[in-house]
TORKOL-4160 file (C-alpha; in steps of 0.2 Angstrom, whole numbers, padded with zeros to 4 digits, m for minus):
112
<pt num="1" X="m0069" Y="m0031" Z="0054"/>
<pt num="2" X="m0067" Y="m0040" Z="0071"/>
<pt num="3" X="m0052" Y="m0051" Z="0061"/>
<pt num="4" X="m0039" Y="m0038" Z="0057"/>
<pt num="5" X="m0044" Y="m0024" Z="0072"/>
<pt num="6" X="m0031" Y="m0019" Z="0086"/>
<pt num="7" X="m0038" Y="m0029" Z="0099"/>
<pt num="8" X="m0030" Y="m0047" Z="0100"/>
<pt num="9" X="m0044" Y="m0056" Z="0110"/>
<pt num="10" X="m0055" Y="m0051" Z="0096"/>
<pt num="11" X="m0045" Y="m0055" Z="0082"/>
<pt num="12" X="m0043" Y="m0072" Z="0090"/>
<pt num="13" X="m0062" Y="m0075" Z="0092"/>
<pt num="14" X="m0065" Y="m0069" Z="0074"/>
<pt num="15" X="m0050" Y="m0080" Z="0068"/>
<pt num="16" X="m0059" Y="m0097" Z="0078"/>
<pt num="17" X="m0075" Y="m0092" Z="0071"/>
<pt num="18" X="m0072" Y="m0090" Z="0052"/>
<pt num="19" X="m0060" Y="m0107" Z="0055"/>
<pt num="20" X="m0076" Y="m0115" Z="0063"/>
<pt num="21" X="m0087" Y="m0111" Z="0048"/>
<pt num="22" X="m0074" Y="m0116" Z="0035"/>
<pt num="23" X="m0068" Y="m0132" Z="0043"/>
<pt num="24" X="m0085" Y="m0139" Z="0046"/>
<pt num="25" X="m0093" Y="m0138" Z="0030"/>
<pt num="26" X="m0074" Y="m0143" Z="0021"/>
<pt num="27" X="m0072" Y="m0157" Z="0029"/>
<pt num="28" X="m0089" Y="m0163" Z="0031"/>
<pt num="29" X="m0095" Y="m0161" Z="0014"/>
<pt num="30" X="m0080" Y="m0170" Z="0006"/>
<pt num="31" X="m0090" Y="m0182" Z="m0003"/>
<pt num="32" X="m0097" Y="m0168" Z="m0013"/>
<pt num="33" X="m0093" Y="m0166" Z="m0033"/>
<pt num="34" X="m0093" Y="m0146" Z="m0033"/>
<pt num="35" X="m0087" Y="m0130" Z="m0025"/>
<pt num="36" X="m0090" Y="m0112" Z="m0027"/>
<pt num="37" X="m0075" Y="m0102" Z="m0022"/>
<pt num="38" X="m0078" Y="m0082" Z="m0020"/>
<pt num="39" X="m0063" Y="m0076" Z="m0016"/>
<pt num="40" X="m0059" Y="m0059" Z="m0010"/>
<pt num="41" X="m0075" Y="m0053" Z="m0019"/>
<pt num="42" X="m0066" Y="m0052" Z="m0034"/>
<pt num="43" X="m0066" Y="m0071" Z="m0041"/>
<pt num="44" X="m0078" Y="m0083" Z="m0042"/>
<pt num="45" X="m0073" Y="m0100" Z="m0045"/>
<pt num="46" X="m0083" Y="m0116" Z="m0049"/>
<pt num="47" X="m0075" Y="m0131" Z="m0047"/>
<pt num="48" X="m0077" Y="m0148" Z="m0051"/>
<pt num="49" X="m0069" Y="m0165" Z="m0041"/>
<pt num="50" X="m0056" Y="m0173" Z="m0051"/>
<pt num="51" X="m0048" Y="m0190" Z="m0047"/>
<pt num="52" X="m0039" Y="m0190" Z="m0029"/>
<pt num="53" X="m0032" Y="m0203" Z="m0018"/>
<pt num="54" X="m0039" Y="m0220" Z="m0016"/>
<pt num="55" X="m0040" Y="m0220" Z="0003"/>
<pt num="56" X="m0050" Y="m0204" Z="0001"/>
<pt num="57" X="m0036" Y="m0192" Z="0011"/>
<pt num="58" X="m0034" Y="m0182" Z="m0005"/>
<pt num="59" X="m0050" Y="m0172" Z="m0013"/>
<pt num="60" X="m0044" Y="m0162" Z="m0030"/>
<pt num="61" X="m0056" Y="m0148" Z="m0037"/>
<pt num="62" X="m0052" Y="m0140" Z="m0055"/>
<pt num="63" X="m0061" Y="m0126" Z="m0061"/>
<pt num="64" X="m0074" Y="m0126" Z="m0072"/>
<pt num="65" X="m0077" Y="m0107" Z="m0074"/>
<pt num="66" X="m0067" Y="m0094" Z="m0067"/>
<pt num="67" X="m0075" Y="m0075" Z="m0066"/>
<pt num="68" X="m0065" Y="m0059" Z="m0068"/>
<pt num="69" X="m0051" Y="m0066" Z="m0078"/>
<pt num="70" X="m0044" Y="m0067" Z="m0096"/>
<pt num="71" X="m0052" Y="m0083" Z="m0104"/>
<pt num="72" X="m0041" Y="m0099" Z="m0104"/>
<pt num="73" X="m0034" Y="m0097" Z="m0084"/>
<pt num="74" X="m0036" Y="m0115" Z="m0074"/>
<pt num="75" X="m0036" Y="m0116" Z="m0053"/>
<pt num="76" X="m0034" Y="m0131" Z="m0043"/>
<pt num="77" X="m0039" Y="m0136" Z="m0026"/>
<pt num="78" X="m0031" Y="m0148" Z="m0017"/>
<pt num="79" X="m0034" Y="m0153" Z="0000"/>
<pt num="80" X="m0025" Y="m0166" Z="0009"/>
<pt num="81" X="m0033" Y="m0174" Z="0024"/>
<pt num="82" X="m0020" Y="m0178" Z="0038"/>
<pt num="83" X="m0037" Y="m0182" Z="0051"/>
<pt num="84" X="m0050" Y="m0176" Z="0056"/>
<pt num="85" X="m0040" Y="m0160" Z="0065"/>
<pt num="86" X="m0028" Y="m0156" Z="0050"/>
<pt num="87" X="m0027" Y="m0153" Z="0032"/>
<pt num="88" X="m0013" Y="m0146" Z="0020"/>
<pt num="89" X="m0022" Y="m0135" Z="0005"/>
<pt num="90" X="m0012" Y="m0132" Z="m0011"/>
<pt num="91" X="m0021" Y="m0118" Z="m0024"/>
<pt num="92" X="m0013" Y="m0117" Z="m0041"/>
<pt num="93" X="m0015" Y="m0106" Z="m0055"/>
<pt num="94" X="m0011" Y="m0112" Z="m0074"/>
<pt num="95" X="m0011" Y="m0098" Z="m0087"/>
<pt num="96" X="m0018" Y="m0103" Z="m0105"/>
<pt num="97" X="m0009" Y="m0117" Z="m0110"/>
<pt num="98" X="0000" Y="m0118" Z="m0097"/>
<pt num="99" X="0004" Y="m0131" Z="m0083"/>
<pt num="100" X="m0003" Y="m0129" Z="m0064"/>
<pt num="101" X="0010" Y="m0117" Z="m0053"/>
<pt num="102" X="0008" Y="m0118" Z="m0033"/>
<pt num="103" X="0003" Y="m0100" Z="m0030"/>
<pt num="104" X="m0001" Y="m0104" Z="m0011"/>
<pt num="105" X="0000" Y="m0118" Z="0002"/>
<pt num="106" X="m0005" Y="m0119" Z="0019"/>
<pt num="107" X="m0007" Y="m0132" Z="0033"/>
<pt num="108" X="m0023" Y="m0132" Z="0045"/>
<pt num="109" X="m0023" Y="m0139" Z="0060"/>
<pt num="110" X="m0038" Y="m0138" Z="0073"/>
<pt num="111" X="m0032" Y="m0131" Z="0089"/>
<pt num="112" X="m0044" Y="m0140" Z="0103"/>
């Protein structure tokens, strides 16, 4: 793959173009209910929009089902919108009858 070869002009133009695809859709379709995550080819998450900010700068997704995993395990979504060129993502992971933990964050920022 283009994204993880030796050649760093091509890692940059296959970085830009999956961050084009996944921008646009994410923060264009914020207004939508659902998502369906597949994530490394190994799990498939549908989620649902759960309550999020009043001024709409938060969108929160909880899973509704979760493939390829021991019944019971919840993941959460949540994006925070800084504008329309950033956005922090939190994903969590909450065993059975468990609370939420952060398993990963990141910060997006749209270079021009």
């Amino acid at each position: 793959m283009a994204a993880q070869g030796d050649d760093p002009a091509a890692r940059s133009r296959a970085s830009e173009a999956i961050s084009a695809a996944c921008w646009k859709p994410l923060y264009k379709y914020v207004e939508e209910a659902r998502l369906l995550s597949i994530s490394q080819g190994k799990f498939v998450n549908e989620y649902v929009e759960q309550d999020g900010s009043a001024d709409g700068k938060t969108l929160i997704l909880v899973s509704e089902r979760i493939e390829n995993i021991a019944d019971g395990w919840r993941a959460r979504q949540t994006y925070k919108f800084v504008n329309q060129d950033e956005y922090a993502e939190a994903f969590e992971l909450a065993e059975p009858q468990k609370e939420f933990a952060i398993y990963s964050e990141s910060q997006w920022k749209r270079v021009k």
